[in-house]
N, C-alpha and C positions, 0 to 999 in steps of 0.2 A: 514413508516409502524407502525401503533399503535400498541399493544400489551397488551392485559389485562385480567386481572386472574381470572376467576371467581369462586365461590365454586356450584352453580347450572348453568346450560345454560339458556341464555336468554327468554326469550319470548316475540314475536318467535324468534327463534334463528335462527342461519344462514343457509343455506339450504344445507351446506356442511361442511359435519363431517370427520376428518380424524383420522386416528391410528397410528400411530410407532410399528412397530412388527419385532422382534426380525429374526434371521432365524433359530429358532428353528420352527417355525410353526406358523401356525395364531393362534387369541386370540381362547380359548375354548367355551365362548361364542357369538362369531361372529353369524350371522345369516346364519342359513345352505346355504341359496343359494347364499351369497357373498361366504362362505367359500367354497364350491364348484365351484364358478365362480375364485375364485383366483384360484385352484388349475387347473381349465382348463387352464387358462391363462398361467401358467405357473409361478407363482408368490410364489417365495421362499423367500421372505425376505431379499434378498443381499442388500448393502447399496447404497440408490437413488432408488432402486426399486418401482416403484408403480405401484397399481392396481385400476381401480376405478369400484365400482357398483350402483347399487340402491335399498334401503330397506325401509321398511314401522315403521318406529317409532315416537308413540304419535299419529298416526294415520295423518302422513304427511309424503307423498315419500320422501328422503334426501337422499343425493349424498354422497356415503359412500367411503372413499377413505384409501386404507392398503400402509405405507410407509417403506421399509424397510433399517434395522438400522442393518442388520447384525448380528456377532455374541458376545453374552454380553461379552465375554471374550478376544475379539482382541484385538489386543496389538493397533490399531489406533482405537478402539471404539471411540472417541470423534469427528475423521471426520467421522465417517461412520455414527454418530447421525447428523453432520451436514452436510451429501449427505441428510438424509432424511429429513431435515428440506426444504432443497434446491429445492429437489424434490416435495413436498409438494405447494412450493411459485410459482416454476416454469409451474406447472401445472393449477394453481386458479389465475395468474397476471391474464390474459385477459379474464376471464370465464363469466363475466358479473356480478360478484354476490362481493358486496362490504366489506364484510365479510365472514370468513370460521372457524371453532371450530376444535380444536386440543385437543381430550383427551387422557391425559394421564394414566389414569385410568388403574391400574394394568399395565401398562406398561414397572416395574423393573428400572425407568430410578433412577438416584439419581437426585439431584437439581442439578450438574455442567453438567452432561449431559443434562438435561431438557433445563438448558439456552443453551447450543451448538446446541442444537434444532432448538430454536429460531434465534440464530444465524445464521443461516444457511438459515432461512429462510429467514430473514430480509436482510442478503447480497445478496441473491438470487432473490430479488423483486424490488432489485435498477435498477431504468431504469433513462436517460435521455430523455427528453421527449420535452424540450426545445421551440427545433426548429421546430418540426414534428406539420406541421397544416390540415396534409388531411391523417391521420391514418383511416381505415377503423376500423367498428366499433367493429370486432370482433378481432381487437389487439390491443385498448386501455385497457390500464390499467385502474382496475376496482379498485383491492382487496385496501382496506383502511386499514383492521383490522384483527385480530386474535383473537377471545379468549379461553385464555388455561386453561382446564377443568382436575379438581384431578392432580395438579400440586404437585410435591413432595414438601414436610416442607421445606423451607431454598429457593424456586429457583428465587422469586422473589426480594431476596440479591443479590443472584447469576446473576441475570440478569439487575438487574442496572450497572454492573461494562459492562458486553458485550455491554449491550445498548450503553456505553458510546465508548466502542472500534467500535463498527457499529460505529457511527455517524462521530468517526473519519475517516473510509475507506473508505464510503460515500461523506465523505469532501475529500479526496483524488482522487476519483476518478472523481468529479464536476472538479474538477481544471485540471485532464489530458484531460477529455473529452471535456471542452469547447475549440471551435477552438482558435486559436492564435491571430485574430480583436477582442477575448473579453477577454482571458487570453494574459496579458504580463506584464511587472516587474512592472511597476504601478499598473494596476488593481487587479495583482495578489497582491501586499503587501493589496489593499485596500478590498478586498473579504478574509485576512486573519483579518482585524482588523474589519469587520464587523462580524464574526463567531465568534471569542473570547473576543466579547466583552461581559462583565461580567461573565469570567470565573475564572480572577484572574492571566491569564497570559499577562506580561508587553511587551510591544513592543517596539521597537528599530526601525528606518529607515535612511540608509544612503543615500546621492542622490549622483551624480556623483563628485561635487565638493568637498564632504566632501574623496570621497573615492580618491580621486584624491592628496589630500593633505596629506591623509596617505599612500600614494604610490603602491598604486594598478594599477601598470602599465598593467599587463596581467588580470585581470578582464577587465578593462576599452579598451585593446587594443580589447579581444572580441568584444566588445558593440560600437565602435567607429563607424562600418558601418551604424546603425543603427540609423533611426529615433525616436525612441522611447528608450528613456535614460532608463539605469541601475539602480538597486536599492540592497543595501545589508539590508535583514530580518533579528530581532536579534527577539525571542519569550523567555523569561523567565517563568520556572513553578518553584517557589520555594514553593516546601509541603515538602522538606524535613529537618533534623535541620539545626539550622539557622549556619553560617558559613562552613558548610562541602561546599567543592567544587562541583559542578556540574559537570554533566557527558552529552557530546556538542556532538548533531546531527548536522552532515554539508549536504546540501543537493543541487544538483546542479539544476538550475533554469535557461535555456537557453528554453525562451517560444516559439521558433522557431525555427530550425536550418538549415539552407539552405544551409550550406558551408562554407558559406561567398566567398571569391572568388574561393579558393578550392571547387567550387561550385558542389553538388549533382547531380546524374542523376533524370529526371523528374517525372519518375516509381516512383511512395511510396513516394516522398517529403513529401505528405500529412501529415504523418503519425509521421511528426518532429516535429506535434506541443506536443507531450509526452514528448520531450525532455527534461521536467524540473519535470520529475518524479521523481528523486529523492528529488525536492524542494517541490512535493505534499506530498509526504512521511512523510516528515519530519512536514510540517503543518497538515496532518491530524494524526499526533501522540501527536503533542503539544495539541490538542483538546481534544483527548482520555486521554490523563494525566490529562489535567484540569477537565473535565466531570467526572473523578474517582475520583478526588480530590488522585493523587499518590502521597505514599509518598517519595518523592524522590525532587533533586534539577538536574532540567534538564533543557538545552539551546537547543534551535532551531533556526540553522542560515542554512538562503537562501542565495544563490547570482544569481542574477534575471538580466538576459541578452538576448538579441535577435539578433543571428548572421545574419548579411544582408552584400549581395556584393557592396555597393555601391559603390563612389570615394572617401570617406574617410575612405572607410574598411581597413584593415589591409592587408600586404601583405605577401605570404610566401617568405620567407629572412628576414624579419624584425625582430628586436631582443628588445624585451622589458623586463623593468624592476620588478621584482615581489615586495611587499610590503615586505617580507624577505630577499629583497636586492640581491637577489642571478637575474640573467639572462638567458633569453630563446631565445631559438634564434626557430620561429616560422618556422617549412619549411609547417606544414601542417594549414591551418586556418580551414579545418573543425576536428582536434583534440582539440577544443577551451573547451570542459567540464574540463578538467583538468585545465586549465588556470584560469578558474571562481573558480574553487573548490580552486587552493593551496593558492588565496591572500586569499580567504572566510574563509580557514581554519588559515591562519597566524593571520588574526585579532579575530577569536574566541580562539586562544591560548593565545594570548596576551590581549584580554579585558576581559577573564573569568579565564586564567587558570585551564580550567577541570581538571581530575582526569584521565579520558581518552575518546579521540574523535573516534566518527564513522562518517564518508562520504557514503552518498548513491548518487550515479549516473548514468545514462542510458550512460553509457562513450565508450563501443567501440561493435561494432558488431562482433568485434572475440569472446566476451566471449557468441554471441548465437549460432555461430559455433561448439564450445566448449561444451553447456550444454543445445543445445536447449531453449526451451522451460519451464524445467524441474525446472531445480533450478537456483538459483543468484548465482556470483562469489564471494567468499571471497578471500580477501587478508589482511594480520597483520602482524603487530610485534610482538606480543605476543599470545604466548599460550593460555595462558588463557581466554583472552577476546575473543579469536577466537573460543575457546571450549562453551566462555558462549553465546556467539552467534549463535554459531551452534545447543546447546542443545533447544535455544528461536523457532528459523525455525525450527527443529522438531516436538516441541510442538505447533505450534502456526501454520504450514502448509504453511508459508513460508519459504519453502527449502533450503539452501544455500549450496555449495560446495567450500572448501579453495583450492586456488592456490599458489604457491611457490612465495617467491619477496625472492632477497637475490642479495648481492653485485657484481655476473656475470653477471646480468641484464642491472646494470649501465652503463656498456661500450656501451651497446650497445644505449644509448641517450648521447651520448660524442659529442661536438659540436666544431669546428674548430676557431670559433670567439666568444663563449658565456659559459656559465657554464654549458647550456645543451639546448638540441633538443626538441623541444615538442613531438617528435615521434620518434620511433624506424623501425628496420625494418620493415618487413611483421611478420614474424614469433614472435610468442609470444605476439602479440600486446593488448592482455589484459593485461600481469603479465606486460610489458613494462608502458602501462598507470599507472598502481597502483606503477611501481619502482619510475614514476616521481612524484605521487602524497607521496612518502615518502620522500621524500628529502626535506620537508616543515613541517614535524613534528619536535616539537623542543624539548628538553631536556629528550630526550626518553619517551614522555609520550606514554602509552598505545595506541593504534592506529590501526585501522580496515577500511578499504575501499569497500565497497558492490557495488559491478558494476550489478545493476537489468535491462539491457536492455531488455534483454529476455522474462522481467515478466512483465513490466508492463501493458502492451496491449496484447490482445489473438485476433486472429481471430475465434477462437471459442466456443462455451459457456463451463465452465469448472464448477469444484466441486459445486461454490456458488457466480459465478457469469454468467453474460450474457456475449455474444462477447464485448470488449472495454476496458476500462479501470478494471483493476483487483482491484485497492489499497493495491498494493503487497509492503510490508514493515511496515505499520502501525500495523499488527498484530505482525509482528518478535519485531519491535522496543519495542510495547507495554508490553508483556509476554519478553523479555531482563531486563526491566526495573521492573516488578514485582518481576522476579528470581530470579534477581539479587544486583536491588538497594532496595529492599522492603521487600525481603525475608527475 
């Protein structure tokens, strides 16, 4: 989606004019019979509201559309600007018309609302389109362009840094939505070195012998079923000063998950090729950093696996070795995210030493039980990085919710032949995933685990996106890193 400013409207301009209006009431100047057709309609201005008419201005009918943004004073004004940016995109994708004008014009907005505007539209226009070769013509995607008219002083600052967070969600959600024949550990590392190339961040790529040799027993014990060999992502963004320590995205990358012999019911299979949303996450934040040029010193490691049942898959009893030395004794092979994440996370302690690591992973279906749909799990070591986490998903409209881990947990993955069980009972089985995934951070550093199963894919179209992939965490990760490494 283009996007661009203009100080007068084209000629001719686009054939469809939109507004943002408050729900204090429509503009005062509106044309009587829009203003009267919104108020039949019933159109008060709540956020995502729209109304659309037709009025004669310049002496050419134009498609007159009122979006509303709420009230200026709500405490989430900045999503309620980005429902009507949303609503605005989501109305003009397939309209036929390749362009639509957005004035802002007395509209009250300041320049960070103006770009949340945009924002909102621009997440809301993302379509894959791919695959789809017999679309009818009245739902292909038309709208090309925006241009935004009496834009406040400052917004197009303001909207390079969002541009640069779009592109990154956008990136994030190409990578969950391509099926798993075109998304998997290779292709994936090769679709991340083709997007950041010439952005300034450095890439790292392990293949299975390298990781082999550094004793990545439970990565590689994941990935042994499988035809299609393993890969560990390492992304560096250093904008920040030179020697301070980096602060290390872990993100789990299992481009398929079928079970492995612990094998799936056939219902939703499909729907496993997300599974490496937390490894999309993580690359489309590295993106959004470099595009902002942040300043800050931040790592992004994947570890890029596809669980398959074969005769060399792994089985449950089996007990392998982690790169931390420590032992798992495997009963479940489809618990394999945690087994990718703890070597992934041993080797980004030990070849970066961060300052303190977050893990994002689509790791167990109890935490959707748990929180729906609604928000991501948190689980930490620490207060504070869990506070500053929480306070990033507030602001940033990826939600998160802290759960408990503490030392009663443990017993419960106590193992009769090995250091510990890849799983626990039934009960608790999310704060259980995140006990196992702690017992791999090492010299107490700061430590956060995001279990996003819940978020990354919606079956239905939400705030500022369509049905499918969301790009739930490139927002949270991006505003974490502004608040707190930048601020």
């Amino acid at each position: 989606m283009q996007i661009q400013f203009l100080d007068a409207p084209a000629s001719p301009g686009p054939r469809i004019v939109a507004h943002v209006v408050n729900q204090e009431g429509v503009p005062a100047d509106l044309e009587p019979v829009l203003a009267e057709g919104a108020k039949a309609a019933r159109f008060s201005g709540k956020p995502g509201q729209l109304f659309e008419g037709f009025a004669e201005r310049g002496g050419e009918v134009v498609r007159v559309a009122l979006a509303g943004m709420g009230k200026p004073s709500a405490d989430d004004r900045r999503a309620s600007v980005e429902k009507a940016g949303a609503a605005i995109a989501a109305k003009y994708l397939a309209s036929g018309e390749k362009a639509i004008a957005v004035n802002l014009t007395g509209s009250g907005l300041s320049a960070d609302d103006a770009a949340a505007l945009l924002l909102g539209a621009r997440l809301r226009a993302w379509r894959w389109d791919v695959y789809r070769t017999r679309l009818a013509d009245e739902k292909k995607r038309s709208l090309e362009r925006i241009d935004v008219l009496g834009a406040p002083d400052g917004t197009e600052a303001q909207w390079e840094a969002e541009a640069a967070v779009a592109e990154g969600v956008e990136f994030t959600r190409e990578l969950v939505t391509e099926p798993a024949n075109a998304i998997f550990p290779e292709s994936f590392v090769e679709r991340c070195v083709n997007r950041l190339a010439g952005t300034g961040v450095s890439i790292r790529v392990l293949d299975a012998g390298e990781m082999q040799k550094l004793g990545m027993g439970a990565l590689l014990g994941v990935a042994q079923g499988s035809a299609l060999r393993p890969r560990l992502l390492a992304m560096e963004w250093r904008g920040g000063e030179a020697g301070e320590k980096p602060t290390a995205f872990v993100g789990k990358g299992v481009t398929f998950d079928s079970g492995g012999i612990s094998i799936k019911g056939a219902a939703g299979m499909e729907d496993m090729k997300w599974d490496m949303g937390g490894a999309g996450a993580v690359a489309g934040t590295m993106l959004a950093l470099a595009r902002r040029k942040a300043k800050a010193n931040v790592i992004g490691v994947c570890g890029l696996v596809e669980n398959m049942p074969d005769g060399n898959a792994q089985r449950p009893g089996d007990v392998v070795t982690s790169m931390s030395g420590q032992t798992i004794e495997v009963i479940n092979t489809d618990a394999e995210g945690r087994l990718v994440l703890c070597d992934a996370m041993t080797w980004t302690q030990r070849e970066y030493a961060p300052k303190q690591i977050v893990d994002l992973a689509t790791l167990t279906g109890a935490i959707i039980v748990s929180l729906a749909h609604e928000y991501a799990g948190l689980f930490s070591s620490s207060d504070d990085l869990a506070a500053r986490l929480t306070a990033a998903g507030e602001a940033s409209g990826d939600k998160i919710w802290r759960f408990p881990v503490g030392p009663g947990y443990d017993k419960m993955l106590e193992s009769q032949i090995a250091d510990m069980k890849n799983v626990g009972p039934r009960s608790g089985g999310s704060i259980t995933a995140a006990q196992f995934l702690k017992r791999f951070v090492e010299n107490d550093i700061p430590w956060a685990h995001l279990d996003i199963a819940g978020m990354v894919w919606a079956d239905k179209p939400g705030a500022t996106w369509d049905k499918g992939a969301t790009g739930f965490g490139v927002r949270l990760l991006d505003r974490f890193v502004r608040d707190s490494l930048e601020g």
